[in-house]
N, C-alpha and C positions, 0 to 999 in steps of 0.2 A: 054762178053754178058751182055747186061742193064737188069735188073728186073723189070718190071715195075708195079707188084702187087703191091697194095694200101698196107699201114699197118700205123703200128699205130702212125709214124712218118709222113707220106706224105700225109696221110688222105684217106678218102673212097668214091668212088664217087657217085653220088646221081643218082635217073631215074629221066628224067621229064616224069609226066603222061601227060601231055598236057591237065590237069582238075584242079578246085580249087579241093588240099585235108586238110585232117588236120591231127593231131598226136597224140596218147598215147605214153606216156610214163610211165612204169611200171619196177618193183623193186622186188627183191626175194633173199634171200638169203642160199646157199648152207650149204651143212653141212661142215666142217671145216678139210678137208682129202684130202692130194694132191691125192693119186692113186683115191679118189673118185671124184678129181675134174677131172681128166686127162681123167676119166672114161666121164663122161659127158660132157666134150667136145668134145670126140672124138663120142657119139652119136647123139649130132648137126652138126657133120663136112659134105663135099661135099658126100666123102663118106660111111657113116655109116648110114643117117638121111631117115626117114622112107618119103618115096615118097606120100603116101596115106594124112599124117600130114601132110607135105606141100600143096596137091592141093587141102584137106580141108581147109587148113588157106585159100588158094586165091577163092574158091568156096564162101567162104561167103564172099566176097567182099574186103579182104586185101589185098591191093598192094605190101606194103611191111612188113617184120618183119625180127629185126635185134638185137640181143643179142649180150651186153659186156658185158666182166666180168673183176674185181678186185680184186684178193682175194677169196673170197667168198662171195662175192658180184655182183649179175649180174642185168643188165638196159638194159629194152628192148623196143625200139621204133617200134611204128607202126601207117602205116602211110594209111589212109585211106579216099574215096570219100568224101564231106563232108556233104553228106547227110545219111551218115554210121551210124546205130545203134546198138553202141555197146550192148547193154542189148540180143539184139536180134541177133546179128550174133554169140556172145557166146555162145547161147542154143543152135543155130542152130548147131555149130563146135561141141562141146560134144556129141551132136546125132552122129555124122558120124563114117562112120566103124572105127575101133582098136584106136580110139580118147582114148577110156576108158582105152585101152593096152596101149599106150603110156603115158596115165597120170599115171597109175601103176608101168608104167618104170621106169620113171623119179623121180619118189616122194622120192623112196630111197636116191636119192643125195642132196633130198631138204630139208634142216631145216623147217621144218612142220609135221604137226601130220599127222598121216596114213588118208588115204581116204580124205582128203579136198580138195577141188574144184580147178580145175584152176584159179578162180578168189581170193579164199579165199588166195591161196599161191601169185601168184601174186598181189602187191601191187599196186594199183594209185600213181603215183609221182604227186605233182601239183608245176605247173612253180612259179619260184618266180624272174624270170627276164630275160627280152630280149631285143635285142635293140631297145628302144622304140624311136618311131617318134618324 
């Protein structure tokens, strides 16, 4: 029998939205504990990941959101309309029901100080090269 699940050799395939979108790219890093890393990943997996946090990320307008890790080291792209404003879809996500419960979840695994913000912990990446025309 073929596998035909994407990984991290054959690559992951992309949606087309059939709109111009654009991308964040964002950066965070874990605390330095495999059972704690194993621990958080397995509360992002298909099974474990709170239903309510997903169809608030897509309620304010995200198409997609996709987290790797390395290490302890995680990059997370997201990819959205391109008339998306993030200042504004971020307040709006933090209002939504148990947003605040799962940032309380999470925070334990994340190298960062208790109580700070989902933006404060997640970082901006800025591009420094693509294939230019």
């Amino acid at each position: 029998m073929i596998d035909n699940r994407p990984t991290m050799k054959t690559g992951y395939p992309m949606t087309d939205y059939h709109q111009p979108t654009k991308r964040y790219c964002q950066t965070l890093e874990l605390v330095d504990d495999k059972d704690s890393i194993e621990k958080y990943k397995s509360l992002h997996s298909a099974q474990n990941h709170w239903k309510e946090i997903r169809d608030g990320i897509r309620a304010v307008g995200i198409l997609e959101m996709e987290i790797y890790i390395l290490g302890t080291h995680l990059f997370m792209i997201v990819e959205v309309p391109v008339d998306f404003d993030w200042d504004e879809a971020m307040e709006k996500l933090a209002s939504l029901p148990r947003q605040k419960e799962w940032e309380n979840t999470v925070e334990v695994f994340q190298a960062c100080r208790p109580g700070s913000t989902s933006s404060q912990k997640w970082q901006m990446m800025e591009r420094i090269f693509y294939l230019y025309e």
